[in-house]
C-alpha positions in Angstrom: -18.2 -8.3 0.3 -16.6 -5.3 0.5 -18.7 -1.6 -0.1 -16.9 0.4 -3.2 -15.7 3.2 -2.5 -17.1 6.2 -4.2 -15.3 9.8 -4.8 -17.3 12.5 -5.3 -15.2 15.4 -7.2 -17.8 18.9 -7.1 -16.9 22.4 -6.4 -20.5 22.6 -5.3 -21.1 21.2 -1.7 -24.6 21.2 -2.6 -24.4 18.9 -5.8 -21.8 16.6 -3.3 -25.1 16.0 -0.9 -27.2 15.7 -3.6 -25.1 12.7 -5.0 -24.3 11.1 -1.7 -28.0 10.8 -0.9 -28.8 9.3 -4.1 -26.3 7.0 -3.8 -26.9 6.0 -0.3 -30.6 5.6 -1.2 -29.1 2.6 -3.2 -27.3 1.2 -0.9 -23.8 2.8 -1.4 -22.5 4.6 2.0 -18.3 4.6 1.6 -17.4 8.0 0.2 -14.5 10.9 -0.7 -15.4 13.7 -1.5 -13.6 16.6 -3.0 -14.2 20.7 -3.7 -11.4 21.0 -6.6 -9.8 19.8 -9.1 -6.3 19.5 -7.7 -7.7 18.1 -4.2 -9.8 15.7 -6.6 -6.5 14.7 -8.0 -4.8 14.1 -4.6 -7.8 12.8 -2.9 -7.5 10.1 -5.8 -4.2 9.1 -5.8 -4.4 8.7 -1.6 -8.0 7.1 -1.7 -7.7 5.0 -5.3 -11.5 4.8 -5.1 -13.4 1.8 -7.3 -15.4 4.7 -9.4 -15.4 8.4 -9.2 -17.9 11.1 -10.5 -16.4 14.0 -11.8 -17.7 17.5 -12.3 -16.9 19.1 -15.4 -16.4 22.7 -13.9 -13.9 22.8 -11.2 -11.3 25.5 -10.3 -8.1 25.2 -10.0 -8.0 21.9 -12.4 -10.8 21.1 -15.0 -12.7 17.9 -14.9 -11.1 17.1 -18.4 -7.5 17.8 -16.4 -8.4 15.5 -14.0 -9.4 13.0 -15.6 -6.3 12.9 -18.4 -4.2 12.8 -14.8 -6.2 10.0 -13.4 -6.2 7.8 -16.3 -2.1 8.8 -16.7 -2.0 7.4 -12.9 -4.7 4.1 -13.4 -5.6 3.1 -16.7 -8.5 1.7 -15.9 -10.2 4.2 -13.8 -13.6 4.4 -14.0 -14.6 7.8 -13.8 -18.3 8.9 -14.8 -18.2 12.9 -16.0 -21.3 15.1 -14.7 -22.0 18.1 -16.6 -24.7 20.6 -16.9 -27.5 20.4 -19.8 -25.5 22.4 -22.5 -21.8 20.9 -22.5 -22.5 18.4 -25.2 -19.2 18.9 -26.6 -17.0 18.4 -23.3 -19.2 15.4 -22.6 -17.9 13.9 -26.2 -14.2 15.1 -25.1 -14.4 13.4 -21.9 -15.5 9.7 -23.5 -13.0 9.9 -26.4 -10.7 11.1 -23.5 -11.7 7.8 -21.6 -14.3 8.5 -19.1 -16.8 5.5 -18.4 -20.1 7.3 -18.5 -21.6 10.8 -18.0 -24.6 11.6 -15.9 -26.4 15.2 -17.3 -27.4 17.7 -14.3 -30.2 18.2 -13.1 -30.5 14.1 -12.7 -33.2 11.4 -11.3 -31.9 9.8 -8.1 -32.7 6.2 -10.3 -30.5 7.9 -13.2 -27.7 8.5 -10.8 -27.5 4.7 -10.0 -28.4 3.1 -12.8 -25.1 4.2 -14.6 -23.2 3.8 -11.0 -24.2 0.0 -10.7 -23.4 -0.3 -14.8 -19.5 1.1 -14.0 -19.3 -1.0 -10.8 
């Protein structure tokens, strides 16, 4: 069987790592990554990834843009929204917007892949 592909979408580099590692702890290694929101938007299109995790603070395009243009490009993207302790309100935007999941930051590596095995 084939590995999903996973696309990481963080203007932090840091928080990109931080993710991958978690992820490859269980067992996922096949990744896209991108710094922006437009890039995430492009990356997607060219990549069509099976699940994507999507920061809610980007530049150039917010996470809430991106995801309205994903789901506008694939219905049934699964995308899981990460957000920092204190965005309660985007996070409920996000979900009635269409997203699959959200993951809170700072996370537990088993959090992480407990909601990325539930989307997969």
């Amino acid at each position: 069987m084939e590995k999903p592909l996973i696309m990481i979408a963080d203007d932090a580099m840091f928080m990109r790592r931080v993710i991958k590692r978690a992820l490859t702890q269980g067992g996922y290694d096949n990744f896209v990554e991108a710094g922006d929101g437009v890039e995430a938007v492009e990356k997607y299109k060219e990549a069509q990834p099976d699940l994507m995790l999507l920061d809610i603070t980007m530049p150039r395009r917010s996470g809430l843009e991106v995801l309205n243009d994903i789901l506008a490009f694939k219905r049934n993207a699964k995308v899981i929204m990460c957000s920092a302790v204190g965005q309660e309100q985007v996070i409920a935007e996000a979900i009635r917007c269409g997203a699959s999941d959200f993951i809170i930051k700072p996370f537990k590596d088993e959090e992480i892949l407990k909601i990325v095995k539930a989307c997969l």
